[in-house]
N, C-alpha and C positions, 0 to 999 in steps of 0.2 A: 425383407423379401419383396421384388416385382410382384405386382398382380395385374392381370390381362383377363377382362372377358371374352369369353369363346360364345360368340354366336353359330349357332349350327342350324344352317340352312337347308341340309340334305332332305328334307321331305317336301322345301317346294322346288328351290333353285335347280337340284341335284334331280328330283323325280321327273322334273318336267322338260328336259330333254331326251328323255330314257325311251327307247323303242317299246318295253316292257313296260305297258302302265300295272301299278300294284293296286290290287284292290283297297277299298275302305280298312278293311279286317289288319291287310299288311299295313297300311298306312299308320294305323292306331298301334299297331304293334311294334315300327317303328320306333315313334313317337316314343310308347311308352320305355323302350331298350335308352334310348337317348335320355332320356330323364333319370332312369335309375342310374347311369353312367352319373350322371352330377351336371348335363346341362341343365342351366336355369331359364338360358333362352331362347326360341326357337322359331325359325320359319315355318312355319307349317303349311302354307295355302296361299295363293294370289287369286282374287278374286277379280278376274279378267275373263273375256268373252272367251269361251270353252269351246266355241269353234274354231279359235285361234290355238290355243293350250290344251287342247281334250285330255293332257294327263289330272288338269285342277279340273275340271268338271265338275267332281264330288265336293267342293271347297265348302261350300255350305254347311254341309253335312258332316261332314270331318270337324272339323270344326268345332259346330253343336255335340257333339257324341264325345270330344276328350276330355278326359277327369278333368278338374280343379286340382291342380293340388299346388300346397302353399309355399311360394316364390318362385313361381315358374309360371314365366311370361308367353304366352302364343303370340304370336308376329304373322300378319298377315298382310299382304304385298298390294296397293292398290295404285290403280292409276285414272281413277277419274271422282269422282260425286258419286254416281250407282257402288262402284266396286267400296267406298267407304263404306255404305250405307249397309251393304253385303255384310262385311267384314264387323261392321258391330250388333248389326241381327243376329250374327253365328255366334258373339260372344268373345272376341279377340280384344285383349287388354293394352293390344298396341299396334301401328299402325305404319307403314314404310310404304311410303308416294318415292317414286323413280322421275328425277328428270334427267336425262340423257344429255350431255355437256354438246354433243352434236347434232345440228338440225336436220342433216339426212337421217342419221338414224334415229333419231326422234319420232322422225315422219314412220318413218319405216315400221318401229315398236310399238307406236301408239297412236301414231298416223291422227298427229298435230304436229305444232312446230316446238320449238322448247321454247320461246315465250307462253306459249298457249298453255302446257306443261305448268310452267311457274307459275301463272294467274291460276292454275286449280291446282298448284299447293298451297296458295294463302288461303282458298276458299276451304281446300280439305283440315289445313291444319287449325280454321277457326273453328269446325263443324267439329273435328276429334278433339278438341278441348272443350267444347261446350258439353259431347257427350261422358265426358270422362276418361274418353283414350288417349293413350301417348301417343304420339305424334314425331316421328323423325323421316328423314327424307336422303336419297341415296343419289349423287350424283354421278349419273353411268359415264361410261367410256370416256373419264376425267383424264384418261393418259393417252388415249388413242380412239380415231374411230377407222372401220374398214371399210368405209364411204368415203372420208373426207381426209383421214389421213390423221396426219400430227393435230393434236389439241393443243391449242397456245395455253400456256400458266395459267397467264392473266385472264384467259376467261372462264375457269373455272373459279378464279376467287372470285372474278363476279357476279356469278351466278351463287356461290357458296354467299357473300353478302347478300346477295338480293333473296334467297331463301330465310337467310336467318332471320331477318325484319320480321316474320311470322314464328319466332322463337320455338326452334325445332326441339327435342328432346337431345336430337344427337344428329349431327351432320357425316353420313359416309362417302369416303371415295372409293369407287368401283374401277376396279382396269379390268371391264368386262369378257375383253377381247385377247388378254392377254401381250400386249404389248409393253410393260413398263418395266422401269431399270429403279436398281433401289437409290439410287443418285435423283432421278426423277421423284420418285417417292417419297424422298428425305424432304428436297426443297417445297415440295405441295404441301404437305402434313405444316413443315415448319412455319410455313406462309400465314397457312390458315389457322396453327395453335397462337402465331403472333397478332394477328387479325380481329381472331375472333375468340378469345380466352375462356369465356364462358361457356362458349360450346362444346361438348365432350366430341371427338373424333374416333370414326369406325374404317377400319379398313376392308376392301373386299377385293379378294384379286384370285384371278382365273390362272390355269399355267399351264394357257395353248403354252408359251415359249421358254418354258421350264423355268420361271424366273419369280413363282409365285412365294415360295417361301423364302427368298431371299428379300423380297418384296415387304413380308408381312414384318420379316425382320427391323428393317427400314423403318416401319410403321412405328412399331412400337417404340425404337431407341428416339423418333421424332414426336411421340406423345400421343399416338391411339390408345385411348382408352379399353379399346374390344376389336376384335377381329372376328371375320366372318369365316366358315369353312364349310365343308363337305365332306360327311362322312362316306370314306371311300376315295374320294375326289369325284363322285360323278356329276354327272348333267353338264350344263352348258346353256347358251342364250338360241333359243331356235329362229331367232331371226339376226342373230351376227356368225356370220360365214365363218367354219370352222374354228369356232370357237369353243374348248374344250372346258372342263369342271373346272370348280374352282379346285382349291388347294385342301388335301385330305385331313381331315381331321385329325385324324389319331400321327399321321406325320409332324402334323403342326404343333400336338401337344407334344410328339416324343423332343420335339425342338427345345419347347419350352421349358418340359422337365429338366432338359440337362441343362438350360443356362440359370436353373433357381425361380422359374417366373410360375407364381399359383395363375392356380385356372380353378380348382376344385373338383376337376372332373379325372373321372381314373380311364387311367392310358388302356387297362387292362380290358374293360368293359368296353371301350372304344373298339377296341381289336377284335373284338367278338362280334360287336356288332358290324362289322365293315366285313366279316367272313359270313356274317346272315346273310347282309343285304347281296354280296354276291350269288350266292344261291338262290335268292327271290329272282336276281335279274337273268341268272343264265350264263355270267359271262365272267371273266378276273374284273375286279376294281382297277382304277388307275394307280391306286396310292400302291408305296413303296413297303410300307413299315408292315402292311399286312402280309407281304410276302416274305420280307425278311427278321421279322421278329422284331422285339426291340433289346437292347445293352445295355448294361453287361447280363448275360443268360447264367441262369445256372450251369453247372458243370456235369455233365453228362453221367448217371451214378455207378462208380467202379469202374469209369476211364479217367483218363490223364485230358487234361483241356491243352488242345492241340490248336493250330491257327497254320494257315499260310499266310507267308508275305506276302 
């Protein structure tokens, strides 16, 4: 049998584009629904200027306040020296630096250049090794930017080379913007499994253009190790112009259950919790599977199981 890890981002990725910020209380609550489910690994916070993001605000604190429990990873999102420093004061076992494949929107996100970027993830990922944390790094809008347009191949391998010289845990490619085809996604993944063999590869893909789980597909049959998601499908990048969630979690697993691919995590508890989080926010989720079940369903008790064509 396949196995794929599920990374689930929905408390930072997902929360921090939400109109509805969730208190601390809902955050942990979260958090803790997502765990019992059978994720191991989880976004929880990026510890970025709060006057930019006021949904992570709380990142600190959130943080410091969630249980330990054993093999389950907290992941928190940084992008400088301070936010590292942030991020292991609170107690985070792992560590994800974003450099954005494009230099407008580099400028734009973290307002450097993606050189500038790259020179402090050697510096972060020598500091998160010295202290103990893992260390991986996420290569954004590797498929597309909505500044600058088409992203060439080739320069995302080499910026995927010139990150690895600082021996990541795990290198991701992000289609933050939702632009990518899984023909695009085959040949990148396949590039950089032949490239860079040692490095385990993470997918992460949005689905402004409906194309994200076709996407993730792509990933895997091309040698991702993990795949990133969002329970529900919410949130999005508040500084890429309609740019919508990533791809919903419990969609993504109902994918995987049917083609044989473990993950660990139950599809059931997923569903449940993507029916909370809509009532914390107010609004339907984007994802599919919570509104239509998932298959085969039991049979309705003391009718005839009827279908239309």
């Amino acid at each position: 049998m396949q196995h794929v890890e599920l990374v689930e981002v929905g408390p930072r990725d997902g929360l921090q584009n939400e109109s509805v910020s969730l208190d601390l209380a809902a955050k942990r609550e979260l958090i803790r629904r997502l765990v019992a489910a059978g994720i191991r690994r989880l976004e929880v916070a990026s510890f970025v200027n709060p006057k930019k993001v006021p949904q992570m605000a709380d990142a600190d604190e959130l943080v410091r306040s969630l249980p330990k429990v054993e093999g389950v990873t907290y992941v928190g999102l940084v992008l400088n020296r301070r936010g590292l420093e942030r991020a292991i004061e609170s107690g985070c076992q792992e560590i994800g630096m974003v450099i954005v494949a494009s230099d407008t929107f580099n400028r734009r996100n973290q307002g450097v250049s993606t050189a500038e970027s790259l020179a402090a993830w050697h510096e972060i990922a020598a500091a998160a090794r010295q202290a103990g944390v893992r260390a991986q790094v996420t290569l954004s809008a590797a498929f597309g930017c909505p500044f600058e347009g088409e992203v060439p191949e080739a320069r995302v391998v080499e910026l995927a080379l010139q990150a690895a010289t600082s021996a990541p845990a795990e290198i991701a490619l992000a289609d933050t913007v939702g632009v990518a085809v899984p023909s695009q996604v085959d040949s990148l993944f396949r590039t950089l499994r032949e490239r860079l063999p040692q490095v385990p590869l993470r997918g992460h893909f949005h689905n402004t253009r409906n194309t994200g789980l076709a996407n993730a597909y792509a990933a895997l049959q091309a040698g991702a190790s993990a795949l990133d998601a969002s329970i529900g499908g919410i949130g999005g990048c508040p500084f890429a112009p309609a740019a919508t969630g990533n791809i919903p979690s419990e969609d993504l697993l109902y994918m995987l259950e049917r083609m044989n691919v473990h993950t660990g995590v139950s599809l059931e508890a997923m569903l449940e919790t993507s029916r909370w989080i809509e009532a914390r926010l107010g609004r339907s989720v984007p994802g599919m599977l919570v509104k239509s079940g998932g298959f085969p369903r039991p049979a309705a008790r003391g009718s005839a199981n009827r279908g239309n064509a």
